[in-house]
ZAMARGU-4260 file (C-alpha; in steps of 0.2 Angstrom, whole numbers, plus 5000, padded with zeros to 4 digits):
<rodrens>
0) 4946/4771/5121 | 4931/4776/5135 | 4937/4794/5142 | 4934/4797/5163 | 4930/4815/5165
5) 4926/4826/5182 | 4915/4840/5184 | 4917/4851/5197 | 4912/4868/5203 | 4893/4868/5202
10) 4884/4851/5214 | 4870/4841/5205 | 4856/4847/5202 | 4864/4864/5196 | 4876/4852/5184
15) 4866/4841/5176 | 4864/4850/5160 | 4882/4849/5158 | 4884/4832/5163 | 4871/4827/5150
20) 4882/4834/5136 | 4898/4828/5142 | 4888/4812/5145 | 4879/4809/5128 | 4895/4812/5118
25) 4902/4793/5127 | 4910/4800/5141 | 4910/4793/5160 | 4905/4807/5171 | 4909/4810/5188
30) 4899/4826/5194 | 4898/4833/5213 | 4888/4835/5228 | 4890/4843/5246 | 4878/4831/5254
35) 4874/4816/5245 | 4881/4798/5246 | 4892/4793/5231 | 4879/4784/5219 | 4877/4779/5200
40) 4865/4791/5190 | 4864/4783/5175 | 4859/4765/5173 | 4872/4762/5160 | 4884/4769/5174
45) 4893/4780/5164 | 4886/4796/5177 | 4892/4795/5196 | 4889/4807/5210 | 4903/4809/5223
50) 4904/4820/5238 | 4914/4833/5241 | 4919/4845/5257 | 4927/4861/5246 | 4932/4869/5262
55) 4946/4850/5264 | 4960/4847/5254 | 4957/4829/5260 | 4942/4829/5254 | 4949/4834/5237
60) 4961/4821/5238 | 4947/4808/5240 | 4936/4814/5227 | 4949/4810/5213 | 4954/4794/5219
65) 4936/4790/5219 | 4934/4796/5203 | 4947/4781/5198 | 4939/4769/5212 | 4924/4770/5199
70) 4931/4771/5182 | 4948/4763/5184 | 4957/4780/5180 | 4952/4798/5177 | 4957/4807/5161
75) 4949/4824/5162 | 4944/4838/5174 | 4935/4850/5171 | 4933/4866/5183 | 4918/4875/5179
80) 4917/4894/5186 | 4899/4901/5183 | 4897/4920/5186 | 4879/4921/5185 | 4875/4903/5197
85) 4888/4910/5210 | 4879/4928/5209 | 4862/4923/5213 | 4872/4911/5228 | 4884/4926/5236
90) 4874/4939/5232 | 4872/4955/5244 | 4887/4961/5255 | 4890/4949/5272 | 4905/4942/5280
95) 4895/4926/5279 | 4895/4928/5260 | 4913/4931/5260 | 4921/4917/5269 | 4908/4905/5262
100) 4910/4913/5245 | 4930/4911/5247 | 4930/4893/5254 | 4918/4890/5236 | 4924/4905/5222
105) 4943/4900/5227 | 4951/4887/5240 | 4939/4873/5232 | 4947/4877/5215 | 4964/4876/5220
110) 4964/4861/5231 | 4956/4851/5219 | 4969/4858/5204 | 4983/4851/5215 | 4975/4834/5218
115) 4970/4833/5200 | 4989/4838/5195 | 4998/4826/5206 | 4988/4813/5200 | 4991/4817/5182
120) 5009/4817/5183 | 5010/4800/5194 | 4999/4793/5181 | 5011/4798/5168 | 5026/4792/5177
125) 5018/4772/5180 | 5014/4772/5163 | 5028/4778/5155 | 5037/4765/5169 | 5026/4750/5161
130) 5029/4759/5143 | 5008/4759/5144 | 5004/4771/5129 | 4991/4785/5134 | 4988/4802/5127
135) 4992/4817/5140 | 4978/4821/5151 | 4967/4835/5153 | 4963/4848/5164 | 4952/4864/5159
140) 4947/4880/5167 | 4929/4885/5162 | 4925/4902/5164 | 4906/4907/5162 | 4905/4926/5161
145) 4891/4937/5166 | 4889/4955/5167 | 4896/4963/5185 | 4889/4977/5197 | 4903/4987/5188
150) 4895/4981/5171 | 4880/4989/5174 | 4887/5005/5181 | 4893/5005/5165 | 4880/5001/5156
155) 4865/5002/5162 | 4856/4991/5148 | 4864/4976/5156 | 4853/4977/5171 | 4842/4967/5164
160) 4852/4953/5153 | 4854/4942/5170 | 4844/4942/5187 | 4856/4944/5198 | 4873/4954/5194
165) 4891/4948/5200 | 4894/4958/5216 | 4910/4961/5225 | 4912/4944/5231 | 4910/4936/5214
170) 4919/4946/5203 | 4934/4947/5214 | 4933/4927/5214 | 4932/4924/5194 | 4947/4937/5193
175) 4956/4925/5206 | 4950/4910/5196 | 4956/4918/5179 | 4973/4923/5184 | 4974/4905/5193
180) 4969/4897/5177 | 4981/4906/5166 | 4996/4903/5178 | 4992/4884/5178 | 4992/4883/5160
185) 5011/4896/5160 | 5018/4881/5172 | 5013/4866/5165 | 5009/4868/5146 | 5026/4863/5142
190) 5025/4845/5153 | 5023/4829/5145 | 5009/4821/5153 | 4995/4835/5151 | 4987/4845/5140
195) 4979/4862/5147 | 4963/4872/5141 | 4956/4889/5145 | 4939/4892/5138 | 4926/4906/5142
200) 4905/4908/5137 | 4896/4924/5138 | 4880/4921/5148 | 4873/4930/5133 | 4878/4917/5119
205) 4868/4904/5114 | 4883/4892/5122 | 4881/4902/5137 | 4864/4900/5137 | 4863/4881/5136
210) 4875/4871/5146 | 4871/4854/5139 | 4877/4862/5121 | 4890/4869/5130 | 4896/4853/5136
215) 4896/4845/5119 | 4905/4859/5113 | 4920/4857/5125 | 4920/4837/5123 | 4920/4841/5105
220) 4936/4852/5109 | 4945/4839/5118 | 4943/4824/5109 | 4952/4836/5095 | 4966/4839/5107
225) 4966/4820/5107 | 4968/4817/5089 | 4983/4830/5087 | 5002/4822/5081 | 5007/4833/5096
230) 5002/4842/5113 | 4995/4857/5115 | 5009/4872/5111 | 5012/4883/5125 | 5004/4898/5117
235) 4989/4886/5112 | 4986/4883/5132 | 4989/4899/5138 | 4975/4909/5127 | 4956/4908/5133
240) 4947/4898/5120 | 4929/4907/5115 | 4914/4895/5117 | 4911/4889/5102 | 4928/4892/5092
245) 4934/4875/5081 | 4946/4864/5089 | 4964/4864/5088 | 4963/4854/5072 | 4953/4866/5066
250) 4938/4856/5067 | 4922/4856/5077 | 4916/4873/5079 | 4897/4879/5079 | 4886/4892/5087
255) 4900/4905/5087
</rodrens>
């Protein structure tokens, strides 16, 4: 069955590796933008750009139902968090870098996880109603990790692995973003209608490096979830998954 699945945290053109990946392995994808009209990007139509405000919950609302406006219903969502894009964004020490860095590194994540949520769970409970058959939904937190001011402090070799380092504003963010992450997957891991997936790449692996690889990796992953007799345990959802690991059938692993 064709799978819906929604990338968000990075706007096209900084996704589009990743869409690419998700895309070639038979996926609709719906990918982001702050400023452009919602429009198809593939002629097959299996890519769409929709807009999103991620300073409005509203807006968060709107891009999900859109996601099904397109495809009929959306059965993944992915929540990408990239040290190293968000570094060369916020870098430098200004009050405009923080509040625009916590409206972005934080509040964005977090209305969109609710909107994604609800709509999983009423989705479950109008099929289950209709006794319609569908496997749990998806939702994953994405962690890309790159070395931190604090890194380099510690080791100074670093300072030259990435162009930018994660100052203040980021790092505090992807620590907000992890413990969010890892508290979603403690409260819903043991609900019926969704499956929850915490994965992390290293700016310095070869996964890290490539985000189209990357892409096919995690679709890899969850089309594995998929095909398992039974959900996701709860200790299976509540451990970060390194880039590249098999699945949870123990399948589909490469460029460890």
């Amino acid at each position: 069955m064709e799978k819906t699945i929604l990338i968000a945290g990075k706007d096209l053109p900084d996704i589009m590796d990743f869409s690419d990946g998700a895309l070639m392995t038979g996926r609709n994808v719906v990918t982001t933008s702050s400023t452009a009209v919602h429009s198809k990007q593939a002629a097959d139509g299996g890519a769409v750009t929709a807009s999103w405000n991620k300073t409005s919950p509203v807006s968060a609302r709107t891009l999900v139902l859109e996601c099904e406006n397109y495809f009929r219903r959306l059965d993944e969502a992915v929540f990408v968090f990239d040290e190293a894009y968000f570094a060369e964004k916020f870098d430098g020490m200004s009050h405009e870098n923080c509040s625009r860095g916590t409206d972005e590194m934080i509040l964005s994540y977090q209305y969109l996880a609710q909107e994604v949520l609800n709509r999983f769970e009423k989705r479950f409970s109008i099929n289950h109603a209709s006794d319609e058959a569908l496997k749990p939904a998806k939702i994953v937190f994405l962690l890309k990790t790159s070395p931190s001011e604090f890194d380099i402090f510690k080791n100074n070799s670093l300072r030259n692995s990435v162009p930018f380092a994660a100052g203040p504003f980021v790092s505090a963010a992807a620590s907000s973003f992890e413990g969010f992450a890892e508290n979603i997957a403690a409260m819903f891991s043991g609900r019926d209608y969704i499956n929850v997936v915490l994965a992390k790449a290293d700016v310095s692996t070869e996964l890290g490096k490539n985000d189209k690889a990357l892409a096919s990796w995690l679709c890899g992953y969850l089309d594995e979830v998929d095909n398992l007799k039974t959900k996701l345990t709860a200790k299976q959802s509540t451990v970060w998954v390194k880039a590249g690991a098999k699945g949870p059938g123990g399948g589909f692993g490469f460029l460890k």
